[in-house]
Residue frames relative to the residue before (quaternion, step in Angstrom):
aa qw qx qy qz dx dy dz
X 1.0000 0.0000 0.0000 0.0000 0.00 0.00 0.00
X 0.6536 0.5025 -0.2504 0.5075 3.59 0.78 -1.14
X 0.7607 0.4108 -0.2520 0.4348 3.66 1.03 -0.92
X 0.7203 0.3601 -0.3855 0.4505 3.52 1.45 0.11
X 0.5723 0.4937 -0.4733 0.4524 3.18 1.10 0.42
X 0.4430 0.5186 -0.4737 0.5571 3.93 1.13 0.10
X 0.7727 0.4078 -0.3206 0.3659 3.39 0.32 -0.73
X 0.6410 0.5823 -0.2526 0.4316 3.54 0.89 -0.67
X 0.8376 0.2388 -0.1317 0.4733 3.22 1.31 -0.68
X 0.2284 0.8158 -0.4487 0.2846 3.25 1.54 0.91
X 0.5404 0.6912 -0.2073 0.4326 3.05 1.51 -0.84
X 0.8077 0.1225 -0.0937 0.5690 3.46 1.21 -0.82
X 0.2002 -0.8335 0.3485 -0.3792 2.88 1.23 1.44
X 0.7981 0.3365 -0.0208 0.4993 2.71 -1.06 -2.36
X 0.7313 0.4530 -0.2940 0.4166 4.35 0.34 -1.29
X 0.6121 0.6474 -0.2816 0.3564 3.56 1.12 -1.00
X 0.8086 0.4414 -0.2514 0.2968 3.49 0.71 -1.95
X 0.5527 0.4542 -0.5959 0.3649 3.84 0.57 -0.28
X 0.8056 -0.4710 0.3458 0.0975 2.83 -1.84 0.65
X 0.4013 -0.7718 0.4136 0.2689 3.57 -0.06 0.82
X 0.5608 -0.7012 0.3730 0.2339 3.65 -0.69 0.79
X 0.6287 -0.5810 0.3325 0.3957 3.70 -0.57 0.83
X 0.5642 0.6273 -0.3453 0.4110 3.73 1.39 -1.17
X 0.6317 0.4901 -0.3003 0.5201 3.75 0.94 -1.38
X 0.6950 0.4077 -0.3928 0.4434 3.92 0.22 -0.68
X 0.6763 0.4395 -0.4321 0.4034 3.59 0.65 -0.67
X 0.5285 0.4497 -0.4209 0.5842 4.18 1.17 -1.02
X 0.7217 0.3480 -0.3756 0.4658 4.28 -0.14 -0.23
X 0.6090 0.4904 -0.3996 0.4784 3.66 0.65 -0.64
X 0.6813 0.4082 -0.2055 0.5719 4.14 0.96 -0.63
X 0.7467 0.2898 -0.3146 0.5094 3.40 0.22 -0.66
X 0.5566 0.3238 -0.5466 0.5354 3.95 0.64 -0.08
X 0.6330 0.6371 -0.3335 0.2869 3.72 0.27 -0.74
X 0.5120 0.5981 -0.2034 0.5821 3.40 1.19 -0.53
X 0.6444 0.2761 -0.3051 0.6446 3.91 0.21 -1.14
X 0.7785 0.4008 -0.3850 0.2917 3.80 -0.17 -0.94
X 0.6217 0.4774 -0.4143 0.4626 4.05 1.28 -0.52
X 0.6341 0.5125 -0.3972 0.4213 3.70 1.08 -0.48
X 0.4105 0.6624 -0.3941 0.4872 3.59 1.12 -0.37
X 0.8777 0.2483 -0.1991 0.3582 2.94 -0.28 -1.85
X 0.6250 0.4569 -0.3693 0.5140 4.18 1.08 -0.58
X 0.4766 0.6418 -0.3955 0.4521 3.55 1.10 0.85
X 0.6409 0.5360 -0.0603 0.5462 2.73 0.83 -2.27
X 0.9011 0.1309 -0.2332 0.3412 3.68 0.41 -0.45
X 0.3279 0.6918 -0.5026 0.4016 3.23 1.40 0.39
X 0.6471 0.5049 -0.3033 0.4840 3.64 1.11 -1.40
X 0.5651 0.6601 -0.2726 0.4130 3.79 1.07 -0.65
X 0.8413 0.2192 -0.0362 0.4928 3.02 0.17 -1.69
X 0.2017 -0.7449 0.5467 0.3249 3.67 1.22 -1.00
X 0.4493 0.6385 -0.3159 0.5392 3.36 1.05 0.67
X 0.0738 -0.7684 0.6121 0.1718 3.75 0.32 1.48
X 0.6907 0.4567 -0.4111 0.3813 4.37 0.79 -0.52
X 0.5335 0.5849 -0.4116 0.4514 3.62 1.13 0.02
X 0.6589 0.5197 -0.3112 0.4460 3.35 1.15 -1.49
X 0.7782 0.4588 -0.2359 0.3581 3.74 0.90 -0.70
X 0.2979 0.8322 -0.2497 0.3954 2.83 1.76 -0.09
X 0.7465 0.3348 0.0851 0.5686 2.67 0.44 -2.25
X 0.4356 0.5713 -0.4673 0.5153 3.98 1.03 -0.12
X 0.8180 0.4973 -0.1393 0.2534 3.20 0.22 -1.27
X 0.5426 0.4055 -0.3835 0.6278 3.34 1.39 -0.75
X 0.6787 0.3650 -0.4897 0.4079 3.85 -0.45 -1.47
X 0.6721 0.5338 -0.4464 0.2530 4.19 -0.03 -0.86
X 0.7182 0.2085 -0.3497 0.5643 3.89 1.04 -0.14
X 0.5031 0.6629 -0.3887 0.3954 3.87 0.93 0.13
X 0.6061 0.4871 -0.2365 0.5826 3.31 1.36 -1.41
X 0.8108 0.4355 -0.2771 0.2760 3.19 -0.02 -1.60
X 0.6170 0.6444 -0.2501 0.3762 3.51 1.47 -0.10
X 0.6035 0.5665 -0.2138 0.5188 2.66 1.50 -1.39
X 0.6434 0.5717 -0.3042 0.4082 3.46 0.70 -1.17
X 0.5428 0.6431 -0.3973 0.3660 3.56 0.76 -1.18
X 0.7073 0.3368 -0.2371 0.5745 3.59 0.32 -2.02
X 0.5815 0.5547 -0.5131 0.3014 3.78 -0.07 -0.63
X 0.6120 0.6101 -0.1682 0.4742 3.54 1.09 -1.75
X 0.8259 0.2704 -0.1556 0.4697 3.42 0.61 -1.00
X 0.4344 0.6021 -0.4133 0.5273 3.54 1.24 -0.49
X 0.4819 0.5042 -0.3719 0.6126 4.36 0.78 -1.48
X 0.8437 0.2331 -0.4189 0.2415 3.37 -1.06 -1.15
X 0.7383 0.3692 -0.3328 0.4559 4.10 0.46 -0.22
X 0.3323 0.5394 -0.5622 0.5315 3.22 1.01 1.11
X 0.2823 -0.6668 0.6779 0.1273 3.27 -1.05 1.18
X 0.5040 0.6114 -0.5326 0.2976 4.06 0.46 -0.12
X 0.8862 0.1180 -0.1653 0.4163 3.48 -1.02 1.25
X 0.5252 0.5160 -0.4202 0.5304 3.32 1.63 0.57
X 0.2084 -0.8079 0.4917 0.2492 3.30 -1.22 -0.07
């Protein structure tokens, strides 16, 4: 399975391998951010039972994460491991 999808998409390959522009990590670095701040002002509402605690804590991790992720994201793409 893994080897016919490698094959099938050798073809788009060659269009795939340059590096993805800083603009695309920042629209993924927010839009993954989002699902992950609604998680966490979940996750701790049930915790604390506090919905202003739960946002609290939403808020800080949502520009912490979304940073961290960024360099992570871009730090991945100039890794040559699993490219060809």
């Amino acid at each position: 399975m893994i080897v016919e999808q490698i094959i099938e998409n050798k073809a788009n390959f060659n269009a795939d391998k340059r590096s993805e522009k800083p603009i695309r990590s920042i629209v993924k670095s927010i839009s993954w951010r989002v699902v992950g701040t609604i998680d966490t002002i979940l996750i701790s509402w049930v915790i604390t039972g506090e919905v202003k605690t739960a946002f609290s804590i939403g808020a800080i991790e949502l520009g912490t994460k979304m940073i961290l992720y960024f360099f992570h994201e871009r730090a991945w793409n100039n890794i040559k491991w699993g490219k060809k």
